[in-house]
N, C-alpha and C positions, 0 to 999 in steps of 0.2 A: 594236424593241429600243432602250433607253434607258440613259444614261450616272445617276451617282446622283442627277445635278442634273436628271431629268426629258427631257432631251435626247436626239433622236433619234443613234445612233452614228452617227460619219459615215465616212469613207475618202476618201479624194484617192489617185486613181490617177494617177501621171506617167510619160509615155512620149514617147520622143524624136519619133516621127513618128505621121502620124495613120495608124489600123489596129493599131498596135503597143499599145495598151490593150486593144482586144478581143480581138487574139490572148494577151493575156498573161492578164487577169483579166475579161474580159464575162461569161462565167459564172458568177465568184463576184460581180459586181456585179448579176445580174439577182437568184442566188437569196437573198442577203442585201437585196437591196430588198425583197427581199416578206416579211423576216421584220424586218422597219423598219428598216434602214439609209438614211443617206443619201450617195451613192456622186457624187463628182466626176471629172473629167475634165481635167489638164494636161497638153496636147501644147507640147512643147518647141522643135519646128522647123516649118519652113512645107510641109515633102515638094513643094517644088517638084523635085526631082531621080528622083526616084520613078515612073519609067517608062520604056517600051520605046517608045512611039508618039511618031515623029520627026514628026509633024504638029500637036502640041501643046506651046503655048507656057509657060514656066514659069509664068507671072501666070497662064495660064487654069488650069494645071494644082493651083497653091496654092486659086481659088477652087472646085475640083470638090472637090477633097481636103477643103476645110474641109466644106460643103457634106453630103461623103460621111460623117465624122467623126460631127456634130452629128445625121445620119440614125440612125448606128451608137448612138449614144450614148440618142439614145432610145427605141430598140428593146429596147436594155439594161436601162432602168428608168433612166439614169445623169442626175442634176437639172442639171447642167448641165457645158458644155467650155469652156476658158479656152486661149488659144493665145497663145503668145510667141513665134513669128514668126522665130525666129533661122534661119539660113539652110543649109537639107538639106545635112549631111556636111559641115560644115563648122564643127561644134560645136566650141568648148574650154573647158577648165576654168578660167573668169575669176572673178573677185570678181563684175562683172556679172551673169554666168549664176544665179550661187551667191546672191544677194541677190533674184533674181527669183524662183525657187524657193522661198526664204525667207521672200518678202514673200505668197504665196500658202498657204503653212502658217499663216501667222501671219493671213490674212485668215479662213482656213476653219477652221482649227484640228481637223485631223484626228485620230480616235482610232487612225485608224490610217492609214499610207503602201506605196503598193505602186507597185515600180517595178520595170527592168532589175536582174537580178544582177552590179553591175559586174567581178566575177572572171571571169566566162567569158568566155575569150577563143575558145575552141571545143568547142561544146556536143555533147556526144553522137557528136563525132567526125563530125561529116554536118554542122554548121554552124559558120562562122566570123561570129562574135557582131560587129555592124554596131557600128564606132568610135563614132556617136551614139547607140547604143543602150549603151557603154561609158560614155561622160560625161556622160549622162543618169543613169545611176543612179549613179556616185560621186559627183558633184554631191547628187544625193536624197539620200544615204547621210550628208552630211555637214551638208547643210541640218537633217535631223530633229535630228542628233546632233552637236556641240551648238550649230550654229551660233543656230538657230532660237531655242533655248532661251534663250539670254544675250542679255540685256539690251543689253550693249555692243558687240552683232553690230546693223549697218545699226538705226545710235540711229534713224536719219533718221525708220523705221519708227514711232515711238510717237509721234512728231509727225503724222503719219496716222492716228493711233486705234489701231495696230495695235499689243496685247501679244505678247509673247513666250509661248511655247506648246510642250509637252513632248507629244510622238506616245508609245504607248503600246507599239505595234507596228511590224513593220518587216515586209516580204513582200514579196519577191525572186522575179520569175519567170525562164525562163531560166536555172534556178540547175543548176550539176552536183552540188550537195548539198543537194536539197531534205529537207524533214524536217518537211513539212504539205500534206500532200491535200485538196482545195475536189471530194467528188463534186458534178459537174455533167450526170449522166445527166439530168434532168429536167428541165435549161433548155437540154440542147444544143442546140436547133432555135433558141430566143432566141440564144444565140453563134453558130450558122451563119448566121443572118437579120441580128443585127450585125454580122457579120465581110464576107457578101457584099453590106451598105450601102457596101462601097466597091468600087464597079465599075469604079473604073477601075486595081483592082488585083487582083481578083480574079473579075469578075464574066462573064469567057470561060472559065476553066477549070472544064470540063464533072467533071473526077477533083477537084476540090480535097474536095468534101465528106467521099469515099472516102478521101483522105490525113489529111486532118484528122482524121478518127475517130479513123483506126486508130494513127495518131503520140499520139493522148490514151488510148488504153485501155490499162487493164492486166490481169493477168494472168487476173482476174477477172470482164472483161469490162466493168467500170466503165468510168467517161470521165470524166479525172482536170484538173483543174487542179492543176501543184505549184508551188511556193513555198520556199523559205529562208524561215524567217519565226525574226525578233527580237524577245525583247519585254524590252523595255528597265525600267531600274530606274525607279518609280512615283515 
């Protein structure tokens, strides 16, 4: 699939820790790769914090994590992961944060961004929505809209080459008002196969595959990725 200039669409997925992209969109990144997307990958923090096992050290445990990300990522079809290293649960809402998000729209220049739903603070009544996974997407939310866009947002940026760049789309996972379904019945073994490339967060729970289904199906027996999805004035 192609934009009118010839160009393959692309999408820049941003998630606050690694894993949180392929639970959110790896299946609408596999089955749009294969109908010509090209699909990226921003993790936001380094998930050093991201675990039960008191035997492993945050350094070992940031480079298993990346390691498992970039496994996950290619299983996906996803062309490549970019990681900004900010430090697990301990995100905020800075000019910093906000210009580095920024400066990765404005490298890759996506037709479309998919990230955390930052309004849910608790999803489905059964999950309370993780504070980086909060700042992660109101950050994304405000980078595509309009920081990205203006010229006089981080000038520093066009002194790097980098123009200013208008996303077309917006797609919110996690959302309690979703209003766009991704069926992903026929790549889900691609999303189980990404999602259990990270074994050091997933890769002992014998039920996860069984939870994972049946949390994605609906009524109909599909196997649903949903979305909030925006699509912004052209």
């Amino acid at each position: 699939m192609t934009d009118d200039d010839g160009r393959a669409r692309r999408a820049l997925v941003i998630a606050a820790h690694p894993d949180d992209a392929d639970f959110g969109a790896a299946g609408t990144a596999a089955l749009w790769s294969r109908e010509g997307w090209e699909f990226y990958y921003l993790v936001c923090t380094d998930g050093s914090k991201g675990t039960d096992n008191l035997e492993v050290s945050p350094f070992e445990l940031i480079r298993i994590r990346r390691e498992e990300q970039r496994e996950a990522a290619r299983v996906a079809g996803v062309k490549e992961v970019f990681f900004l290293d900010n430090e697990d649960g301990e995100l905020q809402y800075t000019r910093d944060f906000l210009g580095q998000v920024v400066r990765h729209i404005r490298m890759l220049k996506p037709d479309a961004v998919f990230t955390h739903d930052p309004t849910t603070l608790f999803h489905r009544e059964q999950f309370i929505n993780h504070p980086d996974h909060r700042c992660t997407g109101l950050v994304t939310v405000d980078a595509v809209y309009p920081t990205a866009r203006d010229h006089l947002n981080f000038p520093t940026h066009a002194a790097e080459g980098l123009e200013t760049h208008k996303v077309l789309e917006l797609y919110c996972w996690g959302s309690n008002e979703p209003n766009f379904d991704v069926d992903i019945s026929e790549v889900l073994d691609v999303k189980f196969d990404a999602l259990l490339s990270h074994r050091s967060q997933f890769g002992q729970r014998e039920d996860f595959v069984k939870f994972a289904t049946e949390r994605w199906k609906d009524e109909e027996g599909r196997v649903l990725e949903r979305f909030r999805r925006v699509t912004l004035f052209r």
